[in-house]
C-alpha positions in Angstrom: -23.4 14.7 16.1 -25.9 18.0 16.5 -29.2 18.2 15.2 -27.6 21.0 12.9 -25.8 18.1 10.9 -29.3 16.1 11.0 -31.3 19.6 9.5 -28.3 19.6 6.5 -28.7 16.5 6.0 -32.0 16.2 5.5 -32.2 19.6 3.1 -29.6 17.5 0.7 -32.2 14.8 0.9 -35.3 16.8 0.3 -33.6 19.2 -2.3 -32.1 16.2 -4.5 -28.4 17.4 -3.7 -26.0 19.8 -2.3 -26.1 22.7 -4.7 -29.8 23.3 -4.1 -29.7 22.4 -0.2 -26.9 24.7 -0.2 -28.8 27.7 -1.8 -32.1 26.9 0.4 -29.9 26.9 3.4 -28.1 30.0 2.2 -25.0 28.5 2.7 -21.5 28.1 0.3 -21.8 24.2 -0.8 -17.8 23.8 0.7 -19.1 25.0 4.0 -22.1 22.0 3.6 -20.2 19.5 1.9 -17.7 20.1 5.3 -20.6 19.8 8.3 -22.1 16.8 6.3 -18.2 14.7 5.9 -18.1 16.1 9.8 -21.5 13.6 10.2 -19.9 11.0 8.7 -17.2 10.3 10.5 -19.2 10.7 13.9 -21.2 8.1 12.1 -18.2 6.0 10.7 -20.3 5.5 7.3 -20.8 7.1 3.9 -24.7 9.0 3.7 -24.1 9.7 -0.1 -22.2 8.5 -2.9 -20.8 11.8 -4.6 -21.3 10.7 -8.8 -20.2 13.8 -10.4 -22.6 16.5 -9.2 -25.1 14.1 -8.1 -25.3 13.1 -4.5 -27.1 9.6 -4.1 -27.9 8.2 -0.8 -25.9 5.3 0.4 -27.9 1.9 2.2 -26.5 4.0 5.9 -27.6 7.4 4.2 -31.3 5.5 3.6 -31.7 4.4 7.4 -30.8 7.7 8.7 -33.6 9.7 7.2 -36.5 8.7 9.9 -34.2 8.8 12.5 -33.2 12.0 11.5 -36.5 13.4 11.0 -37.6 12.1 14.5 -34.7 14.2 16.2 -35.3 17.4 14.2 -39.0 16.8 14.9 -38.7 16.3 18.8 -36.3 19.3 18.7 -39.5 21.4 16.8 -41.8 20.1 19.4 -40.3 21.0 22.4 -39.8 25.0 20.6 -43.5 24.6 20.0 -43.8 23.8 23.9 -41.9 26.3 25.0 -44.1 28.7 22.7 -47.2 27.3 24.2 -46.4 28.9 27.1 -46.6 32.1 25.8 -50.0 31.6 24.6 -49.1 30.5 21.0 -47.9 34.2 19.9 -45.5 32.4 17.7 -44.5 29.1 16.0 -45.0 26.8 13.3 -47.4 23.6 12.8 -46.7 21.4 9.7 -49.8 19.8 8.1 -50.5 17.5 5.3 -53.2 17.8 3.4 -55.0 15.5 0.4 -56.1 17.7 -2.5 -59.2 17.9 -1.7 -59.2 17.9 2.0 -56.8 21.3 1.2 -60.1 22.6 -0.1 -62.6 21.8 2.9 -62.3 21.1 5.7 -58.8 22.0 6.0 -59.7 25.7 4.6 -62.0 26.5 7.4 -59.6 24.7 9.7 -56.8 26.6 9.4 -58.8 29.9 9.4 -60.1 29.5 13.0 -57.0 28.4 14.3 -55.4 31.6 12.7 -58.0 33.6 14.4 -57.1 32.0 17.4 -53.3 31.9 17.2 -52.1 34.5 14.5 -48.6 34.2 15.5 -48.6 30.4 14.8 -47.7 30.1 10.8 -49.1 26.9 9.1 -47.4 25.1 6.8 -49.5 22.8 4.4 -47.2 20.4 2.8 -49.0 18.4 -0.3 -50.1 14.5 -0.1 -51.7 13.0 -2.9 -53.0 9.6 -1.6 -53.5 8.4 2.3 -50.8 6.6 2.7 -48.4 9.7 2.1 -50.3 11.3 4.7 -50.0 8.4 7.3 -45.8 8.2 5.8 -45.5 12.0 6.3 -47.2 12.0 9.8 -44.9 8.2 10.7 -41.7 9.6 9.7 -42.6 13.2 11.4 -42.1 15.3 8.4 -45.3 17.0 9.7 -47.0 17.0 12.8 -50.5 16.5 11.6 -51.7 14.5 8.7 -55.6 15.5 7.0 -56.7 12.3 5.2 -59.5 10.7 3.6 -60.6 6.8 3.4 -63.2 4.4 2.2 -64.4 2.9 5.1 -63.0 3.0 8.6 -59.7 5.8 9.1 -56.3 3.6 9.2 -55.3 3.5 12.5 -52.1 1.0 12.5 -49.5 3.2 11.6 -50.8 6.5 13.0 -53.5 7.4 15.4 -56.8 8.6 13.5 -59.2 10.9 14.6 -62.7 10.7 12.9 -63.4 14.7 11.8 -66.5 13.6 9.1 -67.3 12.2 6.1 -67.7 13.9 2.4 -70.1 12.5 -0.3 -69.9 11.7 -3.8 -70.6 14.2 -6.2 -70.6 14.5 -10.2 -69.5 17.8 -11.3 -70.9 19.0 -15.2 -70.9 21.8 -17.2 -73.4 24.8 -16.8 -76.9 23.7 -18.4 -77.6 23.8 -21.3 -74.4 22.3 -22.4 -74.2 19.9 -19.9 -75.8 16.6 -19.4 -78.4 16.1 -16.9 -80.1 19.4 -17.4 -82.0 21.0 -14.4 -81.1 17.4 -12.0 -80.2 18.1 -9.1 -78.8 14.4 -8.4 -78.1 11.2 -10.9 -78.2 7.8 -10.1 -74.7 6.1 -10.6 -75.8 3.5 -13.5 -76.5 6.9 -14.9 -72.4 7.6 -15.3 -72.7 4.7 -18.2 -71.9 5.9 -21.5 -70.6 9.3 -20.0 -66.5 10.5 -20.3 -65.4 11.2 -17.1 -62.0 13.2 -15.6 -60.4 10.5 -13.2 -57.2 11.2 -10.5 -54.5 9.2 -9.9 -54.9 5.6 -8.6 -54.4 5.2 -4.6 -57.2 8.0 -4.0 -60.7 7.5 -2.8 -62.3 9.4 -5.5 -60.5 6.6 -8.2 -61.5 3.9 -5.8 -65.0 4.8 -6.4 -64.9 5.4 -10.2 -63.0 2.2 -10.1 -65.3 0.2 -8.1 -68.2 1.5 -10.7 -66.7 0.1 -13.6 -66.2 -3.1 -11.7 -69.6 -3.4 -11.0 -70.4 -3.4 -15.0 -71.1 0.2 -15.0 -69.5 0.7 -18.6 -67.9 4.5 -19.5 -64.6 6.1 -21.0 -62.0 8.1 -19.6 -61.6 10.6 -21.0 -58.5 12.2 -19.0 -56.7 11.2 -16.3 -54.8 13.7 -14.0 -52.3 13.7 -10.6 -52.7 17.4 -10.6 -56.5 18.5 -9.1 -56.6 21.8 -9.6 -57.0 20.8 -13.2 -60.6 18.8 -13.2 -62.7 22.1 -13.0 -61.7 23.7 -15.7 -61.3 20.0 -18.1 -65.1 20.0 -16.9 -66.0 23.4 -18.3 -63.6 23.0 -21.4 -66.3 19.9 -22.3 -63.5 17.3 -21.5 -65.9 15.2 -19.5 -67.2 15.2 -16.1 -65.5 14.5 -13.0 -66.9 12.8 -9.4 -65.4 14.6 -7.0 -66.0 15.0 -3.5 -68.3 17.5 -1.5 -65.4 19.6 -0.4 -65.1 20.6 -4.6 -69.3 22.1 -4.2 -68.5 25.7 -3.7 -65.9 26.4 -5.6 -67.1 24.1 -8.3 -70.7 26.1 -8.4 -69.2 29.5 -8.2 -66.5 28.7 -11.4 -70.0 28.3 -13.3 -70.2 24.5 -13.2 -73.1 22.7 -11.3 -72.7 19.4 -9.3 -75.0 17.0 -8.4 -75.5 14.2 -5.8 -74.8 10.7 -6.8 -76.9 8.3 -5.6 -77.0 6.0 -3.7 -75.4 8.5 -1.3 -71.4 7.1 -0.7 -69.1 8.8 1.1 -65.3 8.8 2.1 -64.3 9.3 6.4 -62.4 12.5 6.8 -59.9 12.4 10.1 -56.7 13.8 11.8 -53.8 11.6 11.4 -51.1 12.2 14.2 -48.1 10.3 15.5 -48.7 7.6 18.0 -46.9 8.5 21.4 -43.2 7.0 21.8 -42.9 7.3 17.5 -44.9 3.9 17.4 
């Protein structure tokens, strides 16, 4: 077994088969189809069953992927360490990022490091609820994990760094169309009777609106959406209004929509996820 098996092996499983790991490894799928049947005999087990075109993972193809990962990772690592001794001039770090973490403070983030280390290229790789991040960061699909949580960081699976927390905020269309004209804050019983844009359960922001409603505050939803880059402009179509968190203020405000604090103030703990020493 060599840790180029492990890397084809893992592009069939993150591409959803052979033709398309094939074509993102720039390879011919015989030559593929050859170093991955070379795996399994050193392994003495089926990874897939081959149905037709498809390539589905066997129970043995399912307990190699975090082993596999961990190798290819380790093998990454010590690359980065031997670029750390030449000052960072080249390299790559592998983040995940929650929407709106990508946003702030992950934007500012990644420019100073940049600044600092120009050779080092950053790739952000897309979570959608903490407990990718903490999966993505466990498993060592990245090396870094950016997450947000109600409450204290998770610090089981992965070991959190507190970075800082980001507020509550309800973002509304420009005045005079909007509600709450010339506010500059709302009170959360306030949200009653309002249509609000909601994300995808497992988040922080859908925790909140959820914990609202729980509480007897009573309003509709009026959309709800896994892809975030979609709430500012559902807010300035009239759709409804969206909380959001403080990272959204800027680029909310300069897209013509104005936000306002909700009150009382409640916020979500913003932290580094990395991978306990010894993969634990």
């Amino acid at each position: 077994m060599d840790i180029r098996q492990l890397e084809y092996f893992l592009a069939i499983v993150d591409q959803g088969g052979f033709n398309r790991a094939a074509s993102a490894l720039y390879l011919s799928q015989p030559a593929l189809s050859q170093t991955v049947q070379a795996l399994e005999r050193d392994l003495g087990s089926p990874l897939f069953h081959r149905i037709g075109r498809r390539a589905v993972l066997t129970e043995a193809g399912k307990a190699l992927i975090e082993p596999a990962r961990a190798a290819v990772r380790s093998l990454e690592t010590a690359r980065a360490g031997v670029a750390a001794v030449h000052e960072l001039r080249e390299g790559r770090l592998d983040v995940a990022a929650m929407p709106s973490q990508a946003v702030e403070p992950l934007t500012s983030m990644v420019s100073a490091f940049s600044s600092r280390w120009p050779g080092v290229v950053v790739v952000i790789k897309a979570a959608f609820t903490p407990q990718d991040v903490i999966d993505m960061v466990r498993t060592g699909a990245v090396e870094l994990g950016l997450l947000a949580a109600s409450g204290p960081l998770p610090h089981k699976e992965v070991a959190s760094h507190l970075v800082g927390e980001q507020r509550f905020v309800l973002v509304v269309p420009p005045d005079p169309d909007g509600p709450f004209p010339g506010r500059r804050s709302v009170d959360c019983q306030e949200l009653g009777g309002q249509r609000l844009i909601v994300g995808q359960r497992g988040t922080g922001m859908r925790a909140y609106v959820d914990n609202l409603l729980e509480s007897g505050i009573s309003f509709a939803i009026a959309a709800e959406t896994e892809h975030r880059v979609a709430i500012l402009p559902l807010v300035l179509a009239g759709v409804g209004l969206a909380v959001v968190t403080e990272s959204w203020r800027a680029m909310a405000e300069r897209s013509g929509a104005r936000v306002l604090d909700i009150e009382p103030k409640n916020t979500l703990s913003i932290g580094w996820g990395v991978r306990r020493r010894g993969g634990g």
